[in-house]
N, C-alpha and C positions, 0 to 999 in steps of 0.2 A: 490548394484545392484538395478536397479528402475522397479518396475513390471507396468505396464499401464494397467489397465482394463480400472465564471463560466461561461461562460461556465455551465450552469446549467441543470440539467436533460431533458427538453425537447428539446433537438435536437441532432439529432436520424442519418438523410442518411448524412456521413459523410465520408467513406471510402470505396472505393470500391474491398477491399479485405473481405474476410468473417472474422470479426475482434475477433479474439481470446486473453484469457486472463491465466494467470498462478497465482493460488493464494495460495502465501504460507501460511500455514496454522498446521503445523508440529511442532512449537515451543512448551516448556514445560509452558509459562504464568506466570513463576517466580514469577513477581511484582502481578500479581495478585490472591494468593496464601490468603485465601483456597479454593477460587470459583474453581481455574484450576486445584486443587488434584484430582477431580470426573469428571471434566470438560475440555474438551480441549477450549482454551481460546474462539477460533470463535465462539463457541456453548454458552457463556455465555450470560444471559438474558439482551437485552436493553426492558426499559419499560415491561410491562406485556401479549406484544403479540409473542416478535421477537425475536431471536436471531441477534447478529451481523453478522452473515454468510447469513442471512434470507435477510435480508438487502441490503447487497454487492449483491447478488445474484439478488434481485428483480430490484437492481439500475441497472445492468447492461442489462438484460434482456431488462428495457425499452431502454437502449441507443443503442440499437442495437444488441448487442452482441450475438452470437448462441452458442459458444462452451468455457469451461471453462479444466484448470486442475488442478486440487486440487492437491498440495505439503501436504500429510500427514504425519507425527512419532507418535509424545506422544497421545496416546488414537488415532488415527486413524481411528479406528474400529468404534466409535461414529460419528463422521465425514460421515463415508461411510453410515453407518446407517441413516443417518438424509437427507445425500443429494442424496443419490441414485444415478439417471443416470442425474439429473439435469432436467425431464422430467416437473415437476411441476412447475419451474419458465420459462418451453420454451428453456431451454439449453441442449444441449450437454455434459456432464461430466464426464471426466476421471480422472485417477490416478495416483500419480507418488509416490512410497509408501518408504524415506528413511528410511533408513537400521541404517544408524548414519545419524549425522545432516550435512545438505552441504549449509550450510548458506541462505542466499537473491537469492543470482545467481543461484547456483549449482544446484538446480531441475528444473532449465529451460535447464540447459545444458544435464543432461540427457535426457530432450524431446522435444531437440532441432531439429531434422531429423519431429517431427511431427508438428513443427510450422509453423504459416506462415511466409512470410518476414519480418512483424513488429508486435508485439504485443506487450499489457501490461502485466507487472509481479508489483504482490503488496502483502503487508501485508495483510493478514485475520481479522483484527481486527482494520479497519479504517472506519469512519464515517464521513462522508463529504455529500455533495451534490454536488461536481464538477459532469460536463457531463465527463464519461471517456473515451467516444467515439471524443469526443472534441479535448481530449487530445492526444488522438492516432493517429488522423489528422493532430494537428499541427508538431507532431514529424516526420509525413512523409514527411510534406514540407518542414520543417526545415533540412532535410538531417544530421542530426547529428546521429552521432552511439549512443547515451544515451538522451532521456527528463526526467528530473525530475521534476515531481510536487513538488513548493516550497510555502512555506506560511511565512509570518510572525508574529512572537511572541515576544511580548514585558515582559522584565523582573525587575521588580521591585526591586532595588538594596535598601537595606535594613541600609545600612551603608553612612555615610559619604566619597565622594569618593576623592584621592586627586593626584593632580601632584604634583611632585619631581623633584631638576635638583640640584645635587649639594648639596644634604644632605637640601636645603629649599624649603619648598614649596611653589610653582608660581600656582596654581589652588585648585580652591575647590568647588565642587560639594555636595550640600547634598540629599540623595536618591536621584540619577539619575535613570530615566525608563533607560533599556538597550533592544533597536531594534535588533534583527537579523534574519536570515533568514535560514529558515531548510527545512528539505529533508517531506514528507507527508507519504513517504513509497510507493509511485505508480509511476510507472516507464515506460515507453515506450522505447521498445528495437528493435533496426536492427538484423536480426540472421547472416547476415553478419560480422557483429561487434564482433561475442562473437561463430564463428567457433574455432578460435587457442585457445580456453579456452579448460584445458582435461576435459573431460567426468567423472563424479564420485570422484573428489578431489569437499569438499568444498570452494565457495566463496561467500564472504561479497560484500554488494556493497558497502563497501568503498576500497576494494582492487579493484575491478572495475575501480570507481571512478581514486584513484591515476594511473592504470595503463594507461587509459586512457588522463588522464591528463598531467600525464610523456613523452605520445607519440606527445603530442601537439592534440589531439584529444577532443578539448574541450566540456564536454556534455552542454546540453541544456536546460536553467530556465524555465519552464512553469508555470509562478506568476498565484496564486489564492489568493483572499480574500475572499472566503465564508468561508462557514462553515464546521471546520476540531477539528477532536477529535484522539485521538493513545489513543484506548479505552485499551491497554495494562501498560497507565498510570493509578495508582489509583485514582488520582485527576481525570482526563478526564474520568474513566468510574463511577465516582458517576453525574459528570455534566452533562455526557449523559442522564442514566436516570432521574437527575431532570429534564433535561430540553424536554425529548423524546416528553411531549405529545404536547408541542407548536411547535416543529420544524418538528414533521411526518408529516404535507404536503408538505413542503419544501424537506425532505428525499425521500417520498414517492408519488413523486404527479403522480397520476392516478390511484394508489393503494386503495382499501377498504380494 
């Protein structure tokens, strides 16, 4: 049961619904273990002033945003504690407090009756500088039941790589970079789209995803190239903080 108590940051009037956001935030931080044993992950320190939740929160504020609802579980209670009614960043903030865990989706679908028609749902533990207000615009004109912020990542293949046809090889590549293109964890959703979801079963957004996709329902890229960290990686949240204090204008511009 759920109880309720770039596209770059400066541009702001973008939508003319009052633009709400759902931010999960409930996970146990596994990967990043021992910071998340005392700590629930959002709450963990970038650089020496902020929290990541501090962050998400101040970025959204300026893009517009009024109202927030935090998906709480593991350590929640710190969470509640830290962000209150969301009064200090100029937001709105309520609670959707799982019981067990209902993945990416599923705490939007319990407080799906109090959403608006489109809103963003995202990870607690993402660092970027996209405008999300940006993002929540393109996905209404785009008319698609799902936007995903996508980035790309290149990966440094370490090996000799080779084609095959017939037991010889016809190619050979040594470390090839390997391009692809991933999900950012921030999402723009139709509540239209995700009513025939049940209410209190967990979902992933990759069951989403394929369901979607199975229906011919194809969701929708929104490519960014700035700057994006999944600070729930340990490689990304040591890069974070080395590199917080040259990018906190770029994060945080209009902020002191």
């Amino acid at each position: 049961m759920t109880q309720l108590d770039s596209r770059n940051l400066n541009r702001r009037e973008v939508t003319t619904e009052l633009p709400h956001v759902v931010i999960v935030a409930g996970g146990k931080g596994v990967r990043l273990r021992p910071y998340t044993t005392v700590i629930p992950k959002p709450l963990v320190p970038i650089g020496d002033r902020y929290s990541i939740l501090e962050i998400v929160m101040l970025q959204l504020a300026q893009c517009g945003f009024k109202r927030a609802t935090l998906a709480i579980g593991h350590l929640g209670h710190l969470i509640r504690a830290y962000v209150g009614d969301g009064s200090q960043w100029g937001l709105e903030v309520d609670y959707a407090e799982e019981r067990s865990p209902l993945g990416t989706v599923g705490p939007a679908l319990m407080v799906l009756e109090n959403l608006p028609d489109h809103f963003l749902l995202m990870n607690g533990d993402i660092l970027t500088d996209m405008n999300y207000a940006d993002l929540l615009k393109f996905h209404i004109e785009s008319d698609a039941p799902l936007t995903v912020a996508t980035n790309e990542r290149v990966h440094q293949v370490d090996f000799g790589v080779l084609d095959i046809q017939d037991g010889r090889i016809t190619s050979f590549t040594e470390k090839p970079p390997l391009t692809y293109t991933v999900s950012m964890g921030v999402y723009a959703m139709s509540k239209r789209h995700l009513e025939n979801y049940t209410k209190g079963l967990p979902y992933g957004f990759d069951e989403i995803m394929y369901d979607l996709i199975n229906k011919g329902m194809y969701p929708q890229s929104y490519p960014f190239d700035g700057y994006w960290l999944d600070i729930g990686r340990p490689d990304d949240y040591d890069r974070a903080n080395e590199e917080f204090e040259i990018m906190a204008p770029r994060l945080l511009r209009g902020v002191r």
